[in-house]
N, CA, C and O atoms as a CHARMM CRD file, in Angstrom:
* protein
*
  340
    1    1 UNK  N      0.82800  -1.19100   0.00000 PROA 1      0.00000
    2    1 UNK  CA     0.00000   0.00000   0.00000 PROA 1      0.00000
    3    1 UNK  C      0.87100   1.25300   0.00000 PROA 1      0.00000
    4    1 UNK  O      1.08100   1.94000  -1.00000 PROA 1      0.00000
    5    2 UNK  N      1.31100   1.46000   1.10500 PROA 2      0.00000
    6    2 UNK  CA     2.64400   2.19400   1.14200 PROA 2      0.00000
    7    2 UNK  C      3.54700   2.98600  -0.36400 PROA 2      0.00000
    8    2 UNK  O      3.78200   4.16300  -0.63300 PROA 2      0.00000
    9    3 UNK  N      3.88500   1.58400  -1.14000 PROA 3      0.00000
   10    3 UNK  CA     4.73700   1.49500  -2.46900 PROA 3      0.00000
   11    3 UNK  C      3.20600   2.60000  -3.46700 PROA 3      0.00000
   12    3 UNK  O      3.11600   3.74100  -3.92000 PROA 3      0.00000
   13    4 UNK  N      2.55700   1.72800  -3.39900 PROA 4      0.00000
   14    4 UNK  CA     1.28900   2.45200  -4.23600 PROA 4      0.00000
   15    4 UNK  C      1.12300   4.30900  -3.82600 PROA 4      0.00000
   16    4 UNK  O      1.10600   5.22900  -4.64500 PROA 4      0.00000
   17    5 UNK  N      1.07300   4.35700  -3.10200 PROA 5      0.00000
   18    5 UNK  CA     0.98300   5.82200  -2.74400 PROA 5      0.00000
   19    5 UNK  C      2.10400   6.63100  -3.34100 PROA 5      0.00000
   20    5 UNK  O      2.04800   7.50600  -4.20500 PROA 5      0.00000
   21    6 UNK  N      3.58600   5.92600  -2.39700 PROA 6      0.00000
   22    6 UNK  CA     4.43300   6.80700  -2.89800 PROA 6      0.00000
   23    6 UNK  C      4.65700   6.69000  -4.56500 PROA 6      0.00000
   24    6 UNK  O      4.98300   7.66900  -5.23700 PROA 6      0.00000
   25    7 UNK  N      4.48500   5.65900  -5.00200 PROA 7      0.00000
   26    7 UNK  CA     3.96300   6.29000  -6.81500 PROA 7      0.00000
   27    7 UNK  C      3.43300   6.84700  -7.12300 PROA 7      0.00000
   28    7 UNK  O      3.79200   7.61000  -8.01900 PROA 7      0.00000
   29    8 UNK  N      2.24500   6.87300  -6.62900 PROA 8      0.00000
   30    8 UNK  CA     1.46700   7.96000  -7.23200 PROA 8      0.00000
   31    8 UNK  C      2.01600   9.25900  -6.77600 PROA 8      0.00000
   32    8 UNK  O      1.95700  10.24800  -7.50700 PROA 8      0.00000
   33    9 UNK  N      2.63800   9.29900  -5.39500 PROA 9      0.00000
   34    9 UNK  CA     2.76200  11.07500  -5.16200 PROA 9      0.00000
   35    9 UNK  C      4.63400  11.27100  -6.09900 PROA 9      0.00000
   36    9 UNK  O      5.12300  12.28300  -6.60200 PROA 9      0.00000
   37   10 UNK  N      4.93200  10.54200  -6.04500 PROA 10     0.00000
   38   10 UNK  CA     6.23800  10.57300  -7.14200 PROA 10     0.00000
   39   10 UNK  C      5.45700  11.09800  -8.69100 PROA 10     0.00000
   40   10 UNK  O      5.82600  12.12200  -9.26700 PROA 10     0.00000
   41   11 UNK  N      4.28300  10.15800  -9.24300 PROA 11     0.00000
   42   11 UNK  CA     4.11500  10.70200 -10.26000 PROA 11     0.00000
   43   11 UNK  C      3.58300  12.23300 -10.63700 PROA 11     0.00000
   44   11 UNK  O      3.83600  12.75100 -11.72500 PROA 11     0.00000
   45   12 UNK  N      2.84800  12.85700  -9.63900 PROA 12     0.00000
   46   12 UNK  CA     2.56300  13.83600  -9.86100 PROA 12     0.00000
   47   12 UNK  C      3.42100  15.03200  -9.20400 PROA 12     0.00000
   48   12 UNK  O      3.10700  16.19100  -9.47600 PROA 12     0.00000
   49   13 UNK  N      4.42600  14.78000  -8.40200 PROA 13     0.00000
   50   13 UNK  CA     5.61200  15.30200  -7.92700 PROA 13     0.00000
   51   13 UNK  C      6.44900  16.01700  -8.99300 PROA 13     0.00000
   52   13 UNK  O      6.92200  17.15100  -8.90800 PROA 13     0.00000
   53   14 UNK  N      6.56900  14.97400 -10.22000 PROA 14     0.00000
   54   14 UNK  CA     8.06700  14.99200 -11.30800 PROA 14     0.00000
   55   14 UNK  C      7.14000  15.44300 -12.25700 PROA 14     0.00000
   56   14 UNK  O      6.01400  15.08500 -12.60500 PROA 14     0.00000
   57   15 UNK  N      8.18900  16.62600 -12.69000 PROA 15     0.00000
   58   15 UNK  CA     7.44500  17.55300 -13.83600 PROA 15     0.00000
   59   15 UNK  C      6.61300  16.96500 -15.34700 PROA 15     0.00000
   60   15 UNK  O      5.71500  17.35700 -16.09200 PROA 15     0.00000
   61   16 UNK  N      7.65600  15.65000 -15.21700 PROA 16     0.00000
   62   16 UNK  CA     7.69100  15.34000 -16.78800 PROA 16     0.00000
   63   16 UNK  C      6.95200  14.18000 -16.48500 PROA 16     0.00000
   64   16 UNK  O      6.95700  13.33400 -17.37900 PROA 16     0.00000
   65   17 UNK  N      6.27200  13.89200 -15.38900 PROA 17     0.00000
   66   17 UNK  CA     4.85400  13.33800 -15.58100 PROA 17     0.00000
   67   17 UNK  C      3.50900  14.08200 -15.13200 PROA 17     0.00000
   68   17 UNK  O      2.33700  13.70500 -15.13300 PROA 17     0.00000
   69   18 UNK  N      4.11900  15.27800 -14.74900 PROA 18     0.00000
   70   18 UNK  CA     3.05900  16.12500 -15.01900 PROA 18     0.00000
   71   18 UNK  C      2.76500  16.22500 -16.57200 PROA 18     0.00000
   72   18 UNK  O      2.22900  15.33700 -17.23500 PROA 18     0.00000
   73   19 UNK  N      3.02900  16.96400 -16.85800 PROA 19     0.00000
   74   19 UNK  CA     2.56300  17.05600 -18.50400 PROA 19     0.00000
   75   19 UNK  C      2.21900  15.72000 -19.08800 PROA 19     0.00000
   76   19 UNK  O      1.39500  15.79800 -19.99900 PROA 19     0.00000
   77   20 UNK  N      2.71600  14.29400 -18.74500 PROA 20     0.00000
   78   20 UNK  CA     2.05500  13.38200 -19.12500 PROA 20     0.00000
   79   20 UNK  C      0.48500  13.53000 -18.53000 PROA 20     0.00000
   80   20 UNK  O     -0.55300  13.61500 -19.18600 PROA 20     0.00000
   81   21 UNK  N      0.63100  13.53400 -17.30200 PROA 21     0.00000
   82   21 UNK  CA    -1.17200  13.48600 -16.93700 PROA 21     0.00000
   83   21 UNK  C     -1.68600  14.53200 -17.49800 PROA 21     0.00000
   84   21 UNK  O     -2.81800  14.26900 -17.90200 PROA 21     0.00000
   85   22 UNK  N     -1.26800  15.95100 -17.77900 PROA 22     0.00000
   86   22 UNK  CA    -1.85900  16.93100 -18.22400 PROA 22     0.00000
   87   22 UNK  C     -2.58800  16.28500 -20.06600 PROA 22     0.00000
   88   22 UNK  O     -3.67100  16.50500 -20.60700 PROA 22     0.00000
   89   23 UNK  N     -1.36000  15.46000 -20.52300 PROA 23     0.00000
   90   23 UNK  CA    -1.69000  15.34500 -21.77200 PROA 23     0.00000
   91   23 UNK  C     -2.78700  14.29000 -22.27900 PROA 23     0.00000
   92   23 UNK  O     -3.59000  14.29300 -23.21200 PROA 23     0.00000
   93   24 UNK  N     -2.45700  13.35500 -21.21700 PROA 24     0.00000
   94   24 UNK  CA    -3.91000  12.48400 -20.55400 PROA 24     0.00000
   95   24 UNK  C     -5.21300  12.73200 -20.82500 PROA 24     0.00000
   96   24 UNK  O     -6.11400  12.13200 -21.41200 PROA 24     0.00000
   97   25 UNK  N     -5.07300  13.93900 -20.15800 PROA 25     0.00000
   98   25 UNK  CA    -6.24000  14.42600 -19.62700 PROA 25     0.00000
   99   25 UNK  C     -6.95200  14.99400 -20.23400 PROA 25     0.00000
  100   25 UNK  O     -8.15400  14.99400 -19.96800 PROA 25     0.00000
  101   26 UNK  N     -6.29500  15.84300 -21.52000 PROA 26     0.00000
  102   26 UNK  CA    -6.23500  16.52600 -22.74400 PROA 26     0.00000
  103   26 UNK  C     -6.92500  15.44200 -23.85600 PROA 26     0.00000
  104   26 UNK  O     -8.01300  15.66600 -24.38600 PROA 26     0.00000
  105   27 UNK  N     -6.25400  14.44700 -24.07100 PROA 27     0.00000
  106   27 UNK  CA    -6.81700  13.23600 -24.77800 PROA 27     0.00000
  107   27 UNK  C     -8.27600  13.31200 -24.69900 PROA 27     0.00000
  108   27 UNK  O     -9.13700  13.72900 -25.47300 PROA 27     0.00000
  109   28 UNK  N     -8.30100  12.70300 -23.35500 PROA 28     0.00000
  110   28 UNK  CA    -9.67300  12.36800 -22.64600 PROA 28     0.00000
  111   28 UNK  C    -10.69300  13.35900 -22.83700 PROA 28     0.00000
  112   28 UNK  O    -11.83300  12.90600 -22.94800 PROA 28     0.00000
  113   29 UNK  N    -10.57200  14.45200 -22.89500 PROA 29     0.00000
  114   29 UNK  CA   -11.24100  15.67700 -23.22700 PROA 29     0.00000
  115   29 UNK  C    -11.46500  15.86100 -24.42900 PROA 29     0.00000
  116   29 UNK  O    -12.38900  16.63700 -24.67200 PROA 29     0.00000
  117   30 UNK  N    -10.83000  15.32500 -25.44700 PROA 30     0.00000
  118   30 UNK  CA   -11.06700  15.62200 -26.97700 PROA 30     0.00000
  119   30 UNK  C    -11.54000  14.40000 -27.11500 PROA 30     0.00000
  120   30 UNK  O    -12.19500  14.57800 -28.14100 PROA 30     0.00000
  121   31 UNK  N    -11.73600  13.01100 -26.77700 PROA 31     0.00000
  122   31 UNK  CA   -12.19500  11.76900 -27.04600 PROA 31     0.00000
  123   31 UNK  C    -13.79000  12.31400 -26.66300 PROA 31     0.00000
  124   31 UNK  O    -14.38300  12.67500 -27.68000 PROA 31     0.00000
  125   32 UNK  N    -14.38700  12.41000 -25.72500 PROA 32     0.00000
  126   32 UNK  CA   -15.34100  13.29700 -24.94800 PROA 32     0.00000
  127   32 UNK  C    -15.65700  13.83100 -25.64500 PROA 32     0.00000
  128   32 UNK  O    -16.73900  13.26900 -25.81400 PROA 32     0.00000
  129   33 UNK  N    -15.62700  15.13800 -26.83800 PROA 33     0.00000
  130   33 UNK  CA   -16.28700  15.62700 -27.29100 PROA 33     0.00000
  131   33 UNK  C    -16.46100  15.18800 -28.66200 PROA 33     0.00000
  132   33 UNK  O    -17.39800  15.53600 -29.38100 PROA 33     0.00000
  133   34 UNK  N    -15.45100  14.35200 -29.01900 PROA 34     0.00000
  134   34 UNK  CA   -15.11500  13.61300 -30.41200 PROA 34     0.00000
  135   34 UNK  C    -16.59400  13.06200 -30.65600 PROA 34     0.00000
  136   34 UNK  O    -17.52000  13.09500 -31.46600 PROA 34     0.00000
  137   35 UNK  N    -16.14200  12.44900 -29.22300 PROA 35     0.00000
  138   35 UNK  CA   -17.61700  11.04200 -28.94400 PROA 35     0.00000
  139   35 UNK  C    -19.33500  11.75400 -28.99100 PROA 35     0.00000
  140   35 UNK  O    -20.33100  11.10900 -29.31700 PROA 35     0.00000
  141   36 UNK  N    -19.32300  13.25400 -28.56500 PROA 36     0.00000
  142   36 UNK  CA   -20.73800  13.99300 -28.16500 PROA 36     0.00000
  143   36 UNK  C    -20.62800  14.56400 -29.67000 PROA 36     0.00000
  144   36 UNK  O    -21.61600  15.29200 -29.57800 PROA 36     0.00000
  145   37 UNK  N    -20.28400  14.73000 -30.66000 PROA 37     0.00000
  146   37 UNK  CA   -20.11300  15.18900 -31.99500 PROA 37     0.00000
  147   37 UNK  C    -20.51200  13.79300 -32.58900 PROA 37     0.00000
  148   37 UNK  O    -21.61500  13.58000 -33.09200 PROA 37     0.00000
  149   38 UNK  N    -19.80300  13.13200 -32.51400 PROA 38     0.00000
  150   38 UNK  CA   -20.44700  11.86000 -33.47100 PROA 38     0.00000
  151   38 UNK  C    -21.65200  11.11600 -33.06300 PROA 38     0.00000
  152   38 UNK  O    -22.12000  10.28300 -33.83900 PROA 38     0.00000
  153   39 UNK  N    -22.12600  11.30800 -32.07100 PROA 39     0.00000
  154   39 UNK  CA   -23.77500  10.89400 -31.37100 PROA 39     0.00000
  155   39 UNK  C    -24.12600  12.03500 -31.19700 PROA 39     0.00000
  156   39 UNK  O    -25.05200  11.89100 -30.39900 PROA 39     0.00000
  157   40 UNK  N    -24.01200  13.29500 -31.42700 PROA 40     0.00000
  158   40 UNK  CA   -24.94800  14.64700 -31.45100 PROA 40     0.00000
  159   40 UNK  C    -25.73900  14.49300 -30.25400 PROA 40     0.00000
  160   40 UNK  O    -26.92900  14.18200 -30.27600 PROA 40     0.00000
  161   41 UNK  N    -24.95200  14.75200 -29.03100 PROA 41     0.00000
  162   41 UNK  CA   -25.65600  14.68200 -27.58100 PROA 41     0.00000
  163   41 UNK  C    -24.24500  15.12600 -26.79000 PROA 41     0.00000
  164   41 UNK  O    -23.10300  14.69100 -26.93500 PROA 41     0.00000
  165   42 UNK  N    -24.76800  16.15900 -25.90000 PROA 42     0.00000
  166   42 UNK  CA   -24.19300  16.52900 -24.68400 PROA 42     0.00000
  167   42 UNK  C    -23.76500  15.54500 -23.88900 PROA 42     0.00000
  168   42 UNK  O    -24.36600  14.49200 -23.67600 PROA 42     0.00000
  169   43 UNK  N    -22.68900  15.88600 -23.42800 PROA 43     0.00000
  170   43 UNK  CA   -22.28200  14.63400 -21.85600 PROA 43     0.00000
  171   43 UNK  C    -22.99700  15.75600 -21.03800 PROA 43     0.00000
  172   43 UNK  O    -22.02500  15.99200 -20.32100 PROA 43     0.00000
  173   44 UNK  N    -23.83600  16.52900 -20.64300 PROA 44     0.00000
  174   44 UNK  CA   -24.12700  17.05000 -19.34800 PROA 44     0.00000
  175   44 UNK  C    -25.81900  17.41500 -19.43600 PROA 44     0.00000
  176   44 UNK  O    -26.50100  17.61700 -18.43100 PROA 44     0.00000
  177   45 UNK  N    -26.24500  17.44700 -20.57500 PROA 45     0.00000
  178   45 UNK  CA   -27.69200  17.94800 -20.16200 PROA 45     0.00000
  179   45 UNK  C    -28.29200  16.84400 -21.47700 PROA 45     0.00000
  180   45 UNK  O    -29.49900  16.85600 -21.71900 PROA 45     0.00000
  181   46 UNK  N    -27.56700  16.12700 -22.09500 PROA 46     0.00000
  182   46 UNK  CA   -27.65700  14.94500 -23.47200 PROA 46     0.00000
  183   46 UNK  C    -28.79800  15.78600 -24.19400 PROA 46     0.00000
  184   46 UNK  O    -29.88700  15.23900 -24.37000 PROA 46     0.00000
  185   47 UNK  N    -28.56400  17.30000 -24.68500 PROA 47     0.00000
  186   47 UNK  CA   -29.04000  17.91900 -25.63800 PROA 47     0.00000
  187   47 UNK  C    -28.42200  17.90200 -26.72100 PROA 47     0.00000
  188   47 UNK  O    -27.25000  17.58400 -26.51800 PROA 47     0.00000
  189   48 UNK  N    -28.76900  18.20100 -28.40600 PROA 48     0.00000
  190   48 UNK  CA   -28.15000  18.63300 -29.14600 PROA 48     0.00000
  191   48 UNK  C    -26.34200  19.36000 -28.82100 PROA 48     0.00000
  192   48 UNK  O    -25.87300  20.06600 -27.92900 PROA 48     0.00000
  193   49 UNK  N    -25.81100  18.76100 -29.99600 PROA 49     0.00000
  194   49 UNK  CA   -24.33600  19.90100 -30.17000 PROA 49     0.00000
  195   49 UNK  C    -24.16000  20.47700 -31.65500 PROA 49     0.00000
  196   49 UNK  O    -24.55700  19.86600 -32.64700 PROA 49     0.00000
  197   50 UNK  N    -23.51300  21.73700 -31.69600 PROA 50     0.00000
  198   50 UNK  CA   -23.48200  22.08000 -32.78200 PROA 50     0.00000
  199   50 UNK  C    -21.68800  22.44600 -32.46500 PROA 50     0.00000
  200   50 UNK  O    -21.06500  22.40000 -31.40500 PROA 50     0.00000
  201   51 UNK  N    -21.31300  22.74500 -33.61500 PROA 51     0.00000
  202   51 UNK  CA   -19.40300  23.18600 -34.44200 PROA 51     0.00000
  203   51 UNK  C    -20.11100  24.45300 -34.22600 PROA 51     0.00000
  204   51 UNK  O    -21.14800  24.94500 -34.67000 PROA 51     0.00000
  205   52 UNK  N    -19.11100  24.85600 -33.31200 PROA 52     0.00000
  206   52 UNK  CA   -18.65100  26.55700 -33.25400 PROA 52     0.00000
  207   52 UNK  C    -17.66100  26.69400 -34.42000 PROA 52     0.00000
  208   52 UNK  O    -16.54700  26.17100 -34.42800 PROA 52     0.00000
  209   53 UNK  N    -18.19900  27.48300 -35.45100 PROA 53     0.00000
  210   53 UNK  CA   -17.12700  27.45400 -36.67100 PROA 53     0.00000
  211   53 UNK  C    -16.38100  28.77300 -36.09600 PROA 53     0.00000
  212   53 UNK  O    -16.37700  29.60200 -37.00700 PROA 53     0.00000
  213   54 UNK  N    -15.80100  29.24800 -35.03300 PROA 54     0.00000
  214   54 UNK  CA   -14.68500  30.19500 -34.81700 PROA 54     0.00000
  215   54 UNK  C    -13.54700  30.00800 -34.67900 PROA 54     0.00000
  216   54 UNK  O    -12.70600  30.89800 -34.80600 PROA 54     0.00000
  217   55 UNK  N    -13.21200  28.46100 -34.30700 PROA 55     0.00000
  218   55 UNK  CA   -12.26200  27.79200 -33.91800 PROA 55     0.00000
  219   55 UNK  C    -12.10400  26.26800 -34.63800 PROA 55     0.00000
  220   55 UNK  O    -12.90900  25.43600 -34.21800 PROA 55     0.00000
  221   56 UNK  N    -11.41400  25.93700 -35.39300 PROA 56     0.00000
  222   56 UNK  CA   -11.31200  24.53600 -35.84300 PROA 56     0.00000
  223   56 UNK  C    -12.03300  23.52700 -34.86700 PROA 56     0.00000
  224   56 UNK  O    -12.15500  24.05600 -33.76200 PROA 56     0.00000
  225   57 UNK  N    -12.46900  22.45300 -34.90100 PROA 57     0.00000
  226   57 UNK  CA   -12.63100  21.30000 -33.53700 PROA 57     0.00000
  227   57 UNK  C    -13.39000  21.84400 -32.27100 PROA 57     0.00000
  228   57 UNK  O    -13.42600  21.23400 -31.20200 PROA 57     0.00000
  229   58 UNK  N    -13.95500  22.98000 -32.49000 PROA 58     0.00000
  230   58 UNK  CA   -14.35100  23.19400 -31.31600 PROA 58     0.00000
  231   58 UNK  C    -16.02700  22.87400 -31.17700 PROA 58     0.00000
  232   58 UNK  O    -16.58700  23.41700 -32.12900 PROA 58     0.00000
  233   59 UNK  N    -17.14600  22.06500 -30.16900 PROA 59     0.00000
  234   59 UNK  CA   -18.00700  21.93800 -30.38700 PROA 59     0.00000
  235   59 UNK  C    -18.62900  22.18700 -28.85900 PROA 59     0.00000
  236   59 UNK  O    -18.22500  21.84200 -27.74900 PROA 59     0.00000
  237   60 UNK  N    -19.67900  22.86900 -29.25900 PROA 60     0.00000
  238   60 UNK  CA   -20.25000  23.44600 -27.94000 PROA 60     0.00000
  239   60 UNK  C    -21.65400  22.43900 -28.18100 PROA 60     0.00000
  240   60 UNK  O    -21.87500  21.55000 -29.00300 PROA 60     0.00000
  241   61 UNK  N    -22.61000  23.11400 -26.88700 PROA 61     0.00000
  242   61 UNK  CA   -24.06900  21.95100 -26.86100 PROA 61     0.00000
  243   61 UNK  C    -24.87000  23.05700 -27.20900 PROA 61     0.00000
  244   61 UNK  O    -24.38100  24.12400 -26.83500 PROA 61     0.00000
  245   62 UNK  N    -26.12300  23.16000 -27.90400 PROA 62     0.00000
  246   62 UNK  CA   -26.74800  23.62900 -28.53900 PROA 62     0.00000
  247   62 UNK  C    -27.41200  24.45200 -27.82700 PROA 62     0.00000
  248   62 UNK  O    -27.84400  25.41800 -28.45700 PROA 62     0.00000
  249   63 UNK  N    -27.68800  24.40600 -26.55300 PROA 63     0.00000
  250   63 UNK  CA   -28.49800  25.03500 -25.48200 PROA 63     0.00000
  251   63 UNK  C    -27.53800  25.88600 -24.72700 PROA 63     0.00000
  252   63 UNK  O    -27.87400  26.22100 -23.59200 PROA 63     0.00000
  253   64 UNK  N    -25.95100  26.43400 -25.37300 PROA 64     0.00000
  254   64 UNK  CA   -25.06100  27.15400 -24.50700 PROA 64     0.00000
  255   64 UNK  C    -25.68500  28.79000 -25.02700 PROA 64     0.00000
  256   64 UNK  O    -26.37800  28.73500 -26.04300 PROA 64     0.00000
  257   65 UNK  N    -25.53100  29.89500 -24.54500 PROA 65     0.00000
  258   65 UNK  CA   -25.36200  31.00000 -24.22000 PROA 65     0.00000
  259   65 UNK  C    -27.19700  32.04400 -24.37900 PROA 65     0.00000
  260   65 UNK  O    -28.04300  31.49200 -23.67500 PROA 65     0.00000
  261   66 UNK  N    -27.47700  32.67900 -24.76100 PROA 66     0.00000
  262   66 UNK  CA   -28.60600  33.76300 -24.54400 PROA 66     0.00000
  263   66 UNK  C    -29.81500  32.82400 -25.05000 PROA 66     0.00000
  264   66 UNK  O    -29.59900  32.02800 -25.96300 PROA 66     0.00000
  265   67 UNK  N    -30.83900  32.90000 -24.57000 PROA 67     0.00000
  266   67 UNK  CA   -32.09700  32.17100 -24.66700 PROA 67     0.00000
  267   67 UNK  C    -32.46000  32.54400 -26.35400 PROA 67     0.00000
  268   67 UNK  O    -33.23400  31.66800 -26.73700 PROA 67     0.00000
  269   68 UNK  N    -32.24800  33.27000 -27.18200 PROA 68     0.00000
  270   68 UNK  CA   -32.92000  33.71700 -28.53200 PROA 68     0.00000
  271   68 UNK  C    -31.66600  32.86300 -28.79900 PROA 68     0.00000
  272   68 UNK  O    -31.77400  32.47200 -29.96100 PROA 68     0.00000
  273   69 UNK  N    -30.64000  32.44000 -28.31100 PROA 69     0.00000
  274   69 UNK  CA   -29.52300  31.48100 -29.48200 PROA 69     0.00000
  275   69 UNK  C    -29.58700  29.90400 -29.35500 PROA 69     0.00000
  276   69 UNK  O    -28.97500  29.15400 -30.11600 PROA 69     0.00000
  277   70 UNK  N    -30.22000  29.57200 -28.53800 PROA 70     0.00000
  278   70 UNK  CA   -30.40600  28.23800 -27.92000 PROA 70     0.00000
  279   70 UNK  C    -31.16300  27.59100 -28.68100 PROA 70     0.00000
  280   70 UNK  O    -32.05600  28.08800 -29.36800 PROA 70     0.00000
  281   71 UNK  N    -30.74900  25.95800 -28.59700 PROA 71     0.00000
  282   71 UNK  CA   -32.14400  25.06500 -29.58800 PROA 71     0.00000
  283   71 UNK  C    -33.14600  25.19000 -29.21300 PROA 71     0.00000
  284   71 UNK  O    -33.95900  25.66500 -30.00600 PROA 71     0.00000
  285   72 UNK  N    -33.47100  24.94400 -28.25200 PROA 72     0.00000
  286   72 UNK  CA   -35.18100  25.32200 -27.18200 PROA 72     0.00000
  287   72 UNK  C    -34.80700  26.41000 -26.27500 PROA 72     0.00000
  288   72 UNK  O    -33.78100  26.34100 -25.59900 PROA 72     0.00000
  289   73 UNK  N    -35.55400  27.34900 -26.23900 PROA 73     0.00000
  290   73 UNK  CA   -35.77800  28.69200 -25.74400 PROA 73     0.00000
  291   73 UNK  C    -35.56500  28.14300 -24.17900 PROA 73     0.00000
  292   73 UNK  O    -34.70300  28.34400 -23.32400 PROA 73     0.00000
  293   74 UNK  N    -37.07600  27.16100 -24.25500 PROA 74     0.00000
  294   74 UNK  CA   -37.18200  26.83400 -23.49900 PROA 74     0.00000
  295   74 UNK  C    -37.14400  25.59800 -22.02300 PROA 74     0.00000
  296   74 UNK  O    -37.86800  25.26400 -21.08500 PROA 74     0.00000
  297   75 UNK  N    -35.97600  25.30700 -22.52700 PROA 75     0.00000
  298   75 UNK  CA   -35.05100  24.39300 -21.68400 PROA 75     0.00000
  299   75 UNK  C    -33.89200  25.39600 -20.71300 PROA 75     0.00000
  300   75 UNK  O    -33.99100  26.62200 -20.77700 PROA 75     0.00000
  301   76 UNK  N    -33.09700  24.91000 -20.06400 PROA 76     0.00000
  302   76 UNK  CA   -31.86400  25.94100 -19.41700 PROA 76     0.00000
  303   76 UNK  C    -30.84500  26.08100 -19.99100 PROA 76     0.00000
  304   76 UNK  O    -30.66100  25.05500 -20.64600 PROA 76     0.00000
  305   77 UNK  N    -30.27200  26.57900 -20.09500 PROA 77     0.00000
  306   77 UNK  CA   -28.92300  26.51800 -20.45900 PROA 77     0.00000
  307   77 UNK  C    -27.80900  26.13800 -19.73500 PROA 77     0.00000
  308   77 UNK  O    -27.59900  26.33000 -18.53800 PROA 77     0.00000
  309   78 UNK  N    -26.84900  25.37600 -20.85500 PROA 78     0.00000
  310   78 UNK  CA   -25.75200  24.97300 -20.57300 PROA 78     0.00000
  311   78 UNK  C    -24.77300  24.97700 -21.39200 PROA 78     0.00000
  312   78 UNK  O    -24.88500  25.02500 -22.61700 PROA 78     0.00000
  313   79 UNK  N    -23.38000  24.90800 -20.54000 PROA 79     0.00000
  314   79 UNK  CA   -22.46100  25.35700 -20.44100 PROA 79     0.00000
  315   79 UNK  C    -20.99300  24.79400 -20.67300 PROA 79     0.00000
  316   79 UNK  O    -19.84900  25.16100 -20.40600 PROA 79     0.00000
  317   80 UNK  N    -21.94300  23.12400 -21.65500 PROA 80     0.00000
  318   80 UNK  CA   -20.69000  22.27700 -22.24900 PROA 80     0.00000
  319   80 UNK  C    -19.83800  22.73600 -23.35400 PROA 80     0.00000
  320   80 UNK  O    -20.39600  23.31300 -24.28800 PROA 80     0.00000
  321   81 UNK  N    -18.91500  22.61000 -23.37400 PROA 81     0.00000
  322   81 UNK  CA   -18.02400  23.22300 -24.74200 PROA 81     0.00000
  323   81 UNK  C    -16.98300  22.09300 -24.66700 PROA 81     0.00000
  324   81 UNK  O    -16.91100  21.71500 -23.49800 PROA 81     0.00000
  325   82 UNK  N    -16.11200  21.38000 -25.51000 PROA 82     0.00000
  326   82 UNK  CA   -14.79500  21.09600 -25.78400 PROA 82     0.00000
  327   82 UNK  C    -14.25800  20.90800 -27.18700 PROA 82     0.00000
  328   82 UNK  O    -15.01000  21.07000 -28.14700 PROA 82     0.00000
  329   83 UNK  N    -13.31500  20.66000 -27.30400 PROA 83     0.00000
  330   83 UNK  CA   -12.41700  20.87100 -28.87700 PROA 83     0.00000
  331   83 UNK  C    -11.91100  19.53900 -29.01700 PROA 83     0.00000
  332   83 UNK  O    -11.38800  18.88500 -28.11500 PROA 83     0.00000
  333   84 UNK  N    -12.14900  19.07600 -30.52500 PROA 84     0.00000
  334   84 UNK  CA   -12.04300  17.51500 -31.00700 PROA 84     0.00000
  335   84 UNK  C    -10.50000  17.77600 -31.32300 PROA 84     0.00000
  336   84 UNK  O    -10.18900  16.86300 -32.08700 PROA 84     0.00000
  337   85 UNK  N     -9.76000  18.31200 -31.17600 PROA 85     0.00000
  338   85 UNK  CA    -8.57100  18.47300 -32.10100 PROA 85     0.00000
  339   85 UNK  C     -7.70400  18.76700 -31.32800 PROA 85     0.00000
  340   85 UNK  O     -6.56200  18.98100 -31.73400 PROA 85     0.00000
């Protein structure tokens, strides 16, 4: 148990597995939205997503920002966004 811990606090200790978990994590985040783009559903409210064409890869959920821009007026808004790329 002991051995297990101090690995893990070694791994996030040493710089150059920081940026590994950072890049991890990064992955995981573009797999995530890769995945809500190709099934056209939110991971957080499983509404519609649409391509923010401002940014290459970037895909927000259809119900993000002012009620006149949203798919349904009348649902809430939310506040998913991530980038496939």
């Amino acid at each position: 148990m002991r051995d297990t811990i101090r690995k893990s606090a070694n791994l996030y200790a040493n710089p150059r597995n920081q940026s590994q978990v950072a890049f991890a994590h990064m992955a995981a985040s573009n797999l995530r939205a890769s995945d809500a783009l190709k099934h056209n559903r939110c991971p957080m409210c499983a509404g519609p997503v649409r391509l923010n064409l401002a940014l290459t890869g970037w895909v927000v959920c259809a119900q993000r920002g002012a009620p006149m821009m949203r798919a349904d007026a009348n649902k809430p808004a939310c506040d998913w966004q991530g980038f496939t790329e």
